[in-house]
C-alpha positions, 0 to 999 in steps of 0.5 A, spaced: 261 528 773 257 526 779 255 519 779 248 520 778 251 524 771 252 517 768 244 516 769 242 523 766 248 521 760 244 515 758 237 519 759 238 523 755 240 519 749 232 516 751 228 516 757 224 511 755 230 506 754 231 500 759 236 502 764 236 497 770 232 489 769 232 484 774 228 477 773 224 480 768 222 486 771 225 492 767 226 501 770 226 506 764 232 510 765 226 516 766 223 511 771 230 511 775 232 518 775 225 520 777 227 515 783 233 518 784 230 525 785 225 521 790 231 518 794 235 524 794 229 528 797 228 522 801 235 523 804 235 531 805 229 530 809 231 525 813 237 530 815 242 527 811 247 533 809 251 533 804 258 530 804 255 525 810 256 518 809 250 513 805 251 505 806 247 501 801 247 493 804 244 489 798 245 483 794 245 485 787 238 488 786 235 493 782 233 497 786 238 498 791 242 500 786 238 504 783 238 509 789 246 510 789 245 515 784 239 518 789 245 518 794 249 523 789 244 527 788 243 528 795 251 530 795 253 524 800 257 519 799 256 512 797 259 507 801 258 499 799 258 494 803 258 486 801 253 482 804 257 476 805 262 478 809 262 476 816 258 482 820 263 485 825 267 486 818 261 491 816 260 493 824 268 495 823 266 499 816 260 503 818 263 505 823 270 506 820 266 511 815 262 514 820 255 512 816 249 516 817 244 512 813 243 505 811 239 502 806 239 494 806 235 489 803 230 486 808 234 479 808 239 482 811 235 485 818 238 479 823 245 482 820 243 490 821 240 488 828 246 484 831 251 490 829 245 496 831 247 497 837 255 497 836 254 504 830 251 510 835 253 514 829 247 511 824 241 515 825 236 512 819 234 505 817 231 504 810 229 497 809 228 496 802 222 492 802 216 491 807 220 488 813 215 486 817 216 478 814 224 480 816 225 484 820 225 483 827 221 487 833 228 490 836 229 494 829 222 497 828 225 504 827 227 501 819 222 504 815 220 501 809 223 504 803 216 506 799 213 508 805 220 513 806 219 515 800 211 517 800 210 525 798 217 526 795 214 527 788 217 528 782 221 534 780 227 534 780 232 535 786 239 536 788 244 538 792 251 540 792 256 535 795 262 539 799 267 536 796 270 531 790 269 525 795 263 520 791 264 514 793 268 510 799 270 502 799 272 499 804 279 494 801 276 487 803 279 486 810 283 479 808 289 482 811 287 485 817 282 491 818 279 494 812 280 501 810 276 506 806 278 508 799 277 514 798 274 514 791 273 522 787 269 524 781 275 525 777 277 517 779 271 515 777 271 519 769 278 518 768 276 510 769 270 510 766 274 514 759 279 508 760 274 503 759 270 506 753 278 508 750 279 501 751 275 496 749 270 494 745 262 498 745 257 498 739 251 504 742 246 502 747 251 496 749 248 490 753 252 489 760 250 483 765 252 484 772 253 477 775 259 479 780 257 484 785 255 490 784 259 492 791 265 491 787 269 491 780 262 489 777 258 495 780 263 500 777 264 498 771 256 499 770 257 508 770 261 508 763 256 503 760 250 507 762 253 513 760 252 510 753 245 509 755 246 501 755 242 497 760 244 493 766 241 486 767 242 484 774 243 477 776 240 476 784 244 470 785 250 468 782 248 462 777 252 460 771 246 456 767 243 463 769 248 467 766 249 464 760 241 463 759 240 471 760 246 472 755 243 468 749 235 472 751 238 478 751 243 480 747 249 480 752 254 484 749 259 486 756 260 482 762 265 481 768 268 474 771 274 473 775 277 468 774 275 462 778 267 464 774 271 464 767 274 457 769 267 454 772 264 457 765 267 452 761 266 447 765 259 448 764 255 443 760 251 448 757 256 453 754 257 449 747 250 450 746 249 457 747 249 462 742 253 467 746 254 470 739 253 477 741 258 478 746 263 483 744 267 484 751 268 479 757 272 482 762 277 479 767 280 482 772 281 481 780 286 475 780 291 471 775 288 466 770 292 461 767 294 462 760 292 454 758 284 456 760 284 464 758 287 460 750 281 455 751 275 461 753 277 464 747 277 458 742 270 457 746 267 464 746 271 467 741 275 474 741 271 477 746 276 476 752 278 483 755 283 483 760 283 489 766 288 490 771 287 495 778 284 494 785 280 499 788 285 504 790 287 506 783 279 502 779 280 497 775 284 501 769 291 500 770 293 496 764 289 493 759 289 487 754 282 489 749 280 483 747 283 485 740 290 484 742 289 477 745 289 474 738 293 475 731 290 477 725 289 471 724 286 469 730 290 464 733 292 467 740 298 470 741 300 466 747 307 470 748 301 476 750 296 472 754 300 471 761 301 479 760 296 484 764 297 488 757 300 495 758 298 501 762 292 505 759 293 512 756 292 516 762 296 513 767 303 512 768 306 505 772 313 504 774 318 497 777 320 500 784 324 496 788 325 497 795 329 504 795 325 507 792 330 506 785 325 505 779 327 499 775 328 498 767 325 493 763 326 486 764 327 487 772 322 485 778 320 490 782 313 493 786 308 496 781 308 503 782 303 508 779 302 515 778 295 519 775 288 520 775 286 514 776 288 513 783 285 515 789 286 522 793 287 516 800 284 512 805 278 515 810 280 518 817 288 514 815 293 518 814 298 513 816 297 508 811 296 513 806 303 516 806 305 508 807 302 507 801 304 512 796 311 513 799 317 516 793 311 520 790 308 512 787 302 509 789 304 502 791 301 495 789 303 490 792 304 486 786 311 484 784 312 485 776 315 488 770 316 491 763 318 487 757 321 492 751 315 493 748 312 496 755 307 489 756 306 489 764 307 482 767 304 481 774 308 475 778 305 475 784 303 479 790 309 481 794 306 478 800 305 470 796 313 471 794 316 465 797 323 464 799 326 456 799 333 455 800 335 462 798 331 462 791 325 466 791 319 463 788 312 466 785 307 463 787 302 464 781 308 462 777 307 455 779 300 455 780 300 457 772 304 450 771 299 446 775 293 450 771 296 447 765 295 440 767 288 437 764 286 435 770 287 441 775 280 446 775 283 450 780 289 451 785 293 455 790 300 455 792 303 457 799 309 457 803 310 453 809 315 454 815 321 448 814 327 446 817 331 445 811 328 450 806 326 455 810 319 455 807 316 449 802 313 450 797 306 447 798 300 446 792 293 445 793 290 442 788 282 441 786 281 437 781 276 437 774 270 432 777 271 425 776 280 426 775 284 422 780 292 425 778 295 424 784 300 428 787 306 425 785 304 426 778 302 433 779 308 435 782 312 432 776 309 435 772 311 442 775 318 439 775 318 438 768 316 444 766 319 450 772 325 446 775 326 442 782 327 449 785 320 452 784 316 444 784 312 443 790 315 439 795 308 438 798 302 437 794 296 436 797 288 434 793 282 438 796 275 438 793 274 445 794 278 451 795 277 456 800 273 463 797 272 470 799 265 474 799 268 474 791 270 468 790 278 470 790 282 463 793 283 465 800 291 463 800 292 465 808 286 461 809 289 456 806 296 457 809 292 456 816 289 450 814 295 447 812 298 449 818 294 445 822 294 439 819 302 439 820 300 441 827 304 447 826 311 444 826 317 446 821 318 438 820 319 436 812 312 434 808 313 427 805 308 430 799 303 425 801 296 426 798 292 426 804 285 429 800 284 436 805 278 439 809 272 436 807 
């Protein structure tokens, strides 16, 4: 299925029916794919081929994401590009992907304008409203979206795409480079099956896009509009928003990573909203702590749904339907919350170790995976394509294992993984004991260069508002739970942590910070609570 099939599904179970709302303004699925037909005839006439290369630069909106089902039926390939990164990462992707075509908010022109002269490659310019207000002088050629799509009509229209190739995304860059993954058809229906298989769906569901549409949030949409549900775009990332729009509109499905699920609960309007109609919160895209996820489901209800990918194999590795969180009793199955749930029907995981030796259950190991859900490779890489799936696995990153009743346990990332005085530690192992402790709403645990230990195991902690835990208790606390090998030797209090575009932890930001606080030496940390960055 291309992507604009996903719209069409829906369309046919009514055209009338809404597709897209964004601050009260509603898009029938008729009314989106009659766009999609203007947009794709747009992008032929413009000289856009297909297989060429289409960049949608927008925070979350209606429209913008309304014209991806217009790239698909032009038979180009859709490229998201996130707004908040910093500009000469999107300078870096556009040109990595060779785009031919951008379509971006006006909003955003100062950051089209900075990178314009550095992407030869990129011939048309669609500013997605009037820019004259936005837009500066030097970017005249940006033609406003409704005047770009004057006399395209609207009867259908489509062209073939010359391969299986719909989407690239780049891989978010914190470790270096971006690189595109290359994501097909097939990728996409194996992982929008999965995630009908999976969890939890009454017809027409009601899902409500809060994280960006650039990421796991934007890919979760095409399963739900092919039950012709409606997606309730959020603009802005607003909690009180959020959990008003889930009370108005009878939310059904949503997605939060962690640190948001965490935020929600520290909500003051969250016991006074009637959330009553959800059926499936989804998190994914980092570890959560399983003291806070027990609290969301006595808060929330059985409505918790865990799911483990990244974006080279989306979103459908492993799964843990909200079902599986609790007995039939409905108390949580705490020995199943720190688990990642087991690998979905259509996929095949497997613990590897540095030979290329799969490892039985119980041992730790990379995760590796093999099936449909993972991508073809990398754009113009080829390098880190045979690196990445090296003994004929995809490789993760991620250190886990297997239990005997094939439950999947992510331990950390193989790059977090400490060694201290010759004992390896996780760190999400330690970060999981510090979440325990009432008073920590987030954390993040690294290792620093010591003379003694080799590396130290360091925490830095933001506290609830209004706790003062300091951290010697903190690191007692650690202690008393994991051990004097896995407790921090270091524990330091700052009143915000470091965040990607996504609101992940920026764990080497963090690694950095601290860096320079020591002045970079290998001298052994006292453990004094010297509060941060401010």
């Amino acid at each position: 299925m291309r992507l604009c099939d996903y719209l069409d599904k829906g369309a046919s179970l009514g055209a009338d029916a809404p597709c897209l709302t964004m601050d009260g303004t509603t898009l029938t699925y008729g009314e989106v794919r009659v766009l999609s037909w203007r947009v794709a005839r747009a992008l032929d006439r413009s000289g856009v081929r297909p297989g060429e290369k289409v960049a949608v630069l927008s925070a979350n909106n209606s429209t913008a994401f309304a014209t991806v089902f217009g790239i698909s039926r032009a038979g180009a390939v859709w490229c998201p590009v996130n707004p908040r990164n910093a500009a000469a990462d999107n300078r870096d992707l556009l040109d990595l992907l060779d785009c031919v075509c951008l379509v971006f908010q006006p909003s955003f022109a100062p950051l089209v304008e900075s990178i314009r002269a550095d992407l030869p490659r990129l011939r048309t310019l669609i500013c997605l409203d009037d820019p004259k207000e936005a837009a500066p002088a030097s970017l005249a050629e940006a033609v406003p979206f409704s005047l770009w799509l004057d006399g395209t009509g609207e009867e259908p229209w489509s062209a073939d795409a010359p391969d299986d190739i719909v989407m690239i995304a780049g891989t978010g860059g914190t470790t270096g480079k971006s690189k595109g993954v290359m994501l097909s058809s097939r990728n996409i229906e194996t992982m929008s099956a999965l995630t009908l298989m999976s969890y939890p769906f009454r017809p027409r569901p009601v899902y409500l896009a809060l994280a960006p549409l650039t990421h796991a949030a934007g890919v979760l949409c095409f399963p739900v509009l092919s039950l012709g549900g409606e997606i309730v775009v959020m603009p802005r990332p607003d909690l009180g928003e959020f959990l008003g729009l889930v009370e108005r509109h009878g939310v059904t499905h949503t997605f939060l990573p962690p640190t948001l699920v965490y935020g929600l609960l520290a909500h003051p309007a969250l016991d006074g909203t009637d959330t009553s109609s959800l059926r499936c919160l989804w998190y994914g895209a980092a570890p959560m702590a399983p003291a806070r996820l027990e609290e969301a489901i006595a808060r929330l209800g059985p409505v918790l749904g865990q799911l483990f990918g990244q974006t080279e194999a989306p979103m459908m590795v492993s799964t843990l339907a909200p079902a599986d969180h609790v007995h039939p009793d409905g108390t949580p199955v705490r020995e199943r919350l720190a688990s990642a749930g087991r690998p979905t029907p259509l996929v095949t995981v497997g613990i590897m170790d540095a030979d290329g030796v799969l490892l039985p259950p119980g041992a730790r190991g990379e995760i590796v995976v093999r099936g449909s859900l993972v991508m073809p490779g990398y754009y113009r890489n080829p390098e880190a394509t045979a690196e990445v799936s090296r003994h004929g696995w995809h490789h993760t990153g991620d250190v886990g294992y297997l239990d005997e009743d094939g439950y999947l346990f992510i331990v950390d990332r193989l790059k977090d993984m400490i060694i201290t005085g010759g004992f390896n530690v996780y760190s999400a192992e330690v970060e999981n004991a510090l979440l325990d402790h009432p008073d920590v709403r987030e954390c993040a645990v690294v290792g620093l260069p010591d003379a003694t230990w080799g590396e130290r195991v360091t925490a830095v902690v933001q506290l609830h508002p209004d706790r003062d835990t300091g951290a010697d208790a903190l690191r007692a606390f650690v202690k008393d739970r994991l051990g004097g090998v896995k407790a921090p030797k270091q524990v330091e209090i700052w009143p915000e942590l470091p965040r990607s575009t996504v609101g992940k932890v920026l764990k080497p930001d963090v690694r950095q910070r601290l860096l320079a606080a020591d002045g970079a030496t290998d001298t052994p940390a006292d453990g004094v609570d010297r509060g941060g960055p401010h």
